[in-house]
C-alpha positions as CSV (number, residue, x, y, z in Angstrom):
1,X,82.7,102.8,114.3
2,X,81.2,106.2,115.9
3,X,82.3,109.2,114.2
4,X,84.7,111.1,116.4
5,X,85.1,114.3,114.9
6,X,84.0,116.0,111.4
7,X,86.6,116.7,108.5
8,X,85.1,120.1,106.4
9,X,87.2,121.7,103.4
10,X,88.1,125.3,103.1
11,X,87.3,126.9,99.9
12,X,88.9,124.3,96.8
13,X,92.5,124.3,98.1
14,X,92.2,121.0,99.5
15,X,90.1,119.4,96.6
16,X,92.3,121.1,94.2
17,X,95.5,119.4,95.6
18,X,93.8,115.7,96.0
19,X,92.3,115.9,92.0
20,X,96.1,116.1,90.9
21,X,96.6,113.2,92.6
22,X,96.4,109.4,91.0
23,X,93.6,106.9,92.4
24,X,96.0,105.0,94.5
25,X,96.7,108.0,96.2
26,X,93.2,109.6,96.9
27,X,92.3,106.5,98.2
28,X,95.0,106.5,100.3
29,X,94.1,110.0,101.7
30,X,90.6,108.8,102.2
31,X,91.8,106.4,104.3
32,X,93.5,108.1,106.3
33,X,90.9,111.1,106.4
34,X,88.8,108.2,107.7
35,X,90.9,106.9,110.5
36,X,91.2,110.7,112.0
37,X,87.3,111.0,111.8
38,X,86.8,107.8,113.7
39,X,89.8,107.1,116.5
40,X,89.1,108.5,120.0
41,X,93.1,108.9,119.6
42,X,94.6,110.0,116.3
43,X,97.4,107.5,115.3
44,X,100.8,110.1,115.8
45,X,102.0,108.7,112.3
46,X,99.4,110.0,110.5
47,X,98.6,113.4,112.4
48,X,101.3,115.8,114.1
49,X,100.7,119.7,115.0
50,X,103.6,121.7,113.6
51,X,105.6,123.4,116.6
52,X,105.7,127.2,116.4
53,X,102.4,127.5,114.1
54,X,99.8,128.4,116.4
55,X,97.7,125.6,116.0
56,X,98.8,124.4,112.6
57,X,98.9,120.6,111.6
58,X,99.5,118.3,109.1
59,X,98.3,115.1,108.0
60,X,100.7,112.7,106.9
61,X,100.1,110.1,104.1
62,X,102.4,108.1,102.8
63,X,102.0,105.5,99.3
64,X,104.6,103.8,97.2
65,X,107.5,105.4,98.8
66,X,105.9,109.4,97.9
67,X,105.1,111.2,100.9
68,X,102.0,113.8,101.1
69,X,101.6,116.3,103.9
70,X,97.9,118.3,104.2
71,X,97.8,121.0,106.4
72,X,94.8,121.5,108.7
73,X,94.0,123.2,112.2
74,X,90.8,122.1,114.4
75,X,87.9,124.4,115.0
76,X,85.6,123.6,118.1
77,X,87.2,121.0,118.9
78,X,85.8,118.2,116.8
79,X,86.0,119.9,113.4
80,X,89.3,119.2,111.2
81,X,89.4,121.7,108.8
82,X,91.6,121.1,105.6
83,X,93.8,123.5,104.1
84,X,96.2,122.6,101.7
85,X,98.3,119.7,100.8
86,X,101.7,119.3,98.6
87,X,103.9,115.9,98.1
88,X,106.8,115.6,99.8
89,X,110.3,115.7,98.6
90,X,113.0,116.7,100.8
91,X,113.5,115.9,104.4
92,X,111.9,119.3,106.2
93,X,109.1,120.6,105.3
94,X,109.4,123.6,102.9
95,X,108.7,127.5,104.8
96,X,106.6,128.4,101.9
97,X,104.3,125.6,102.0
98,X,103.9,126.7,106.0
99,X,103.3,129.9,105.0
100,X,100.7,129.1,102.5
101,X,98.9,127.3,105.2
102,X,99.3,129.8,107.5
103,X,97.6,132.3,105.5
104,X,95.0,130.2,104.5
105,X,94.0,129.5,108.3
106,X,94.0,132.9,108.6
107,X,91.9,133.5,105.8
108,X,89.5,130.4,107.1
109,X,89.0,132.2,110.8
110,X,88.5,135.8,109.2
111,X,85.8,134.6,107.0
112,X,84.3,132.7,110.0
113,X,84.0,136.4,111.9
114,X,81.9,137.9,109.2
115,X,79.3,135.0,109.1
């Protein structure tokens, strides 16, 4: 399978957020981090842009009934850039763990202008 599009971390948040995580599930998220790189078409269940975020989205993952979210935006296009992730516990998705996001895509593209 041809690589579709590149997956890059910001800073540690990401890798922070996956270490904490058992085996099962970090192979989970690999999978699915996969299946974005490589499908002309990212599967809706596993991808889904947040409405009202300015180009905000989240990754879903789901494994033995827990569900993980991972926040990410795109950057030219092609490059998935990871923010950070949380599990899952209540139906919506909680404000705070928006706004970390948020700020943390904010904090991606300012450091971006200074390069």
């Amino acid at each position: 399978m041809e690589q579709q599009r590149k997956i890059i971390f910001f800073r540690t948040y990401f890798e922070d957020f996956v270490n904490s995580l058992s085996t099962g599930v970090r192979e989970k998220i690999a999978y699915v981090l996969f299946t974005i790189t490589v499908s002309p078409r990212i599967p809706s269940k596993f991808f889904e842009h947040l409405t009202g975020t300015d180009g905000l989205y989240v990754i879903r993952v789901e494994y033995e009934s827990n569900i993980y979210r991972i926040f990410c935006c795109f950057d030219h296009g092609m490059l998935v850039v990871l923010f950070n992730g949380f599990q899952k516990k209540t139906r919506k998705t909680p404000r705070s763990e928006i706004d970390k996001a948020l700020k943390i895509k904010e904090e991606y593209f300012k450091s971006k202008r200074k390069e």
